[in-house]
N, C-alpha and C positions, 0 to 999 in steps of 0.2 A: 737358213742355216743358223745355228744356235753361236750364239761368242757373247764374250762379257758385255760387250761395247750394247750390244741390243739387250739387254738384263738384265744389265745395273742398275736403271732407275728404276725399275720395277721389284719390289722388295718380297710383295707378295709369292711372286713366279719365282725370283731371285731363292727365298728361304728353300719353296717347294720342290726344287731341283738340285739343290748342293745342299739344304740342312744347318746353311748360317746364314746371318744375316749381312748383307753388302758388306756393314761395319767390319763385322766378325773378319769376313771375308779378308778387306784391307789389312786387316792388323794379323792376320797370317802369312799376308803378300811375301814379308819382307826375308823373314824363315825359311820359305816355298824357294826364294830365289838363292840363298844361301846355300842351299841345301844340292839346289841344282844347278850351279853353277861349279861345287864341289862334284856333285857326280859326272859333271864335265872333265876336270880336272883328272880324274883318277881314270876316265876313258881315254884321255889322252897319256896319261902315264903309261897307260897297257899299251901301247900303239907297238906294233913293231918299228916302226919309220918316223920318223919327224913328219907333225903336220905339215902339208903342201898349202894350202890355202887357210886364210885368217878362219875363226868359227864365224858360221852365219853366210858364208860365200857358198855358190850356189844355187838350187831349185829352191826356192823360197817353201817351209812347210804351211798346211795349212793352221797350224794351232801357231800361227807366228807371236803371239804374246805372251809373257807370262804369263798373265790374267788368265788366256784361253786356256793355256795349260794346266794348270788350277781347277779353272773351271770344269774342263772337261774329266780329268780323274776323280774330283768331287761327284758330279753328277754319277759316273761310275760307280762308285761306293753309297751311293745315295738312294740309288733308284737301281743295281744290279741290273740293267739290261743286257741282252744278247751284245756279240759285237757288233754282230750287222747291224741291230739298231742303233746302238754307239755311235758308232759308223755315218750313219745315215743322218743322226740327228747332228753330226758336227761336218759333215761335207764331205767324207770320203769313205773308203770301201773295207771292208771289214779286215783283212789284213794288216791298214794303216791300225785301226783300230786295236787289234794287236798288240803291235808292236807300242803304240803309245802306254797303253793299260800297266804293261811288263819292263817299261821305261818310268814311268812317273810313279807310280807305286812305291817302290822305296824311296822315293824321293820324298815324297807326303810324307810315309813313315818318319823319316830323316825329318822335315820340319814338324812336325805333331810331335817329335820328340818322346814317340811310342808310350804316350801317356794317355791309351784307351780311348782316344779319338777316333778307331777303325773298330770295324767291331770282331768281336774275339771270334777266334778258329777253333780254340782247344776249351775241353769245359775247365779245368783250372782257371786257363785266361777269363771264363765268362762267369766263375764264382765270385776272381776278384773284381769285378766290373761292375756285377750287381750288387756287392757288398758296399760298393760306392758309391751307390745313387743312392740320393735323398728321398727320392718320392718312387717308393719299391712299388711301383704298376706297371707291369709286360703286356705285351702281347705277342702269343706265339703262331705261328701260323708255316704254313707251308705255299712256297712259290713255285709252280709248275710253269714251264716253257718251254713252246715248240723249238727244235734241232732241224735242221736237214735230216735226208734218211741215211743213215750210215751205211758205206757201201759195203760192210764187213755182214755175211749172214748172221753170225752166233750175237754181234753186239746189235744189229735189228732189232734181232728179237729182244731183246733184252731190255731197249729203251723204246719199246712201243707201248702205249697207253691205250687202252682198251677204253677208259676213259673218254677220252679226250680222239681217240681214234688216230693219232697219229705220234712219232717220237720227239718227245718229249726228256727234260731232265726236271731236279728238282734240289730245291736248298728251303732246309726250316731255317727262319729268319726270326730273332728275340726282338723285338722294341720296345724301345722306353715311349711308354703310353704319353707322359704330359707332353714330351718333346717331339715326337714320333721320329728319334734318331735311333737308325739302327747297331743295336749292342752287339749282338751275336749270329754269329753266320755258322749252316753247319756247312761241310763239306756236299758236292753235287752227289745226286743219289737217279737212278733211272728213276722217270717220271710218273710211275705206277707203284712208286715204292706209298706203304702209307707213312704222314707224318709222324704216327706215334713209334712208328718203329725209326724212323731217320731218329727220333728223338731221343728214342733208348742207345742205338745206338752208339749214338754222338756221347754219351750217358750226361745228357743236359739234364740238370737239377733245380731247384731254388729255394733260397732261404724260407722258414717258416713264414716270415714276418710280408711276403710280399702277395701282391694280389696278380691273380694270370688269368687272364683274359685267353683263350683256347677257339679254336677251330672245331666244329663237331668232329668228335670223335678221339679229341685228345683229351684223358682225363686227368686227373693234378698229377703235375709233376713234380711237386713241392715232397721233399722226405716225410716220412709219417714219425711219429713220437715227435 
C-alpha cells in the first residue's frame, strides 16, 4: 500500500509520483494543513447541529496523516490515474477514492495559492502558464484509458474504441519537457476521439518562441505569422 512513511526516503520514486521533491514536499506540508484544517472549519460552520463527537473520533480513515493526504492527491494530479487505480494504489475502493479526489482538491488549490501549480483547464489559464515557463519545451500527447462498459446503450457506443477494442476515455495532457510536470489538462473526450481534434477543440495554442514535441499525427499547434 503506498503512504508517505514508505517513500520518503526514497527521493527517486518520491519525485516520480508526486512531481516534488521530499524537500519540496515538506515545505508545502505546512500550507496543505492550513488550508485543511480551514476547510474543516467551514464544514463544521455548514453543520445543521452542533458537532456530537471531537474531529478525529470514530472509524479511523485510511489516509490517516497529513502527509498521506498530500501524498495521495499529489500523486493524483501527477500521474491522472483512474479511481480504481487510485484506489487500489492507496488501500481502498474506488468510491473512497472519490470522495477523497473531490475533498482534497480544493484544499491543494487553497495551499498552492492557485499560483499554476495544477495544471490549467481553460486555454487562457494554459497561455498564461506557458508564458511563464523559462524553458518553452512541451510535450503534447494524448492519454487513453480503459472505463467499465456503461450500462447506458447510446453512451456505449460512444465511448467504445475500435482501437483499443474496448471503452475507453481520453484527456490531451501539455508537459513541461525539462520538469516532466504536467501544465495543461484538457477536459475528458470519448477514447476514440483523435488527439488533434481534442486539441482544436480545447483551442490549445503555443507561443511562437516554444518548442512541441507531438504525438504522430498532431501537427504544430503553434500560430502561423
Amino acid at each position: 500500500m503506498l503512504n508517505y512513511a514508505r517513500i520518503s526516503s526514497l527521493p527517486r520514486i518520491f519525485r516520480s509520483l508526486t512531481g516534488m521533491t521530499p524537500e519540496a514536499f515538506r515545505r508545502l506540508l505546512p500550507a496543505f494543513q492550513q488550508a485543511y484544517e480551514q476547510a474543516l472549519d467551514e464544514a463544521d460552520a455548514r453543520r445543521d447541529s452542533p458537532r456530537q463527537r471531537r474531529r478525529g473520533a470514530g472509524r479511523k480513515p485510511v489516509l490517516r496523516t497529513l502527509e498521506d493526504k498530500l501524498l495521495f492527491i499529489l500523486v493524483y494530479f501527477r500521474l491522472y490515474p483512474t479511481q480504481e487505480v487510485l484506489g487500489f494504489l492507496f488501500g481502498f475502493g474506488q468510491p473512497q477514492a472519490n470522495y477523497w479526489v473531490h475533498w482534497l482538491t480544493p484544499i491543494l488549490n487553497a495551499a498552492l495559492g492557485y499560483e499554476m501549480q495544477l495544471p490549467a483547464r481553460q486555454p487562457a489559464d494554459l497561455e498564461e502558464v506557458l508564458k511563464a515557463c523559462p524553458e518553452l519545451q512541451f510535450i503534447l500527447d494524448g492519454t487513453e484509458r480503459p472505463i467499465q462498459r456503461p450500462k447506458d446503450p447510446p453512451r456505449r457506443k460512444d465511448y467504445y474504441s475500435g482501437w483499443k477494442k474496448r471503452h475507453t476515455v481520453k484527456n490531451v495532457v501539455i508537459t513541461h519537457k525539462p520538469s516532466g510536470r504536467i501544465l495543461g489538462l484538457s477536459r475528458t473526450y470519448p477514447g476514440w476521439r483523435h488527439d488533434k481534434a481534442v486539441a482544436d477543440e480545447e483551442g490549445f495554442s503555443f507561443p511562437l518562441a516554444v518548442t512541441c514535441g507531438k504525438t504522430p499525427g498532431l501537427k504544430d499547434m503553434r500560430p502561423k505569422g
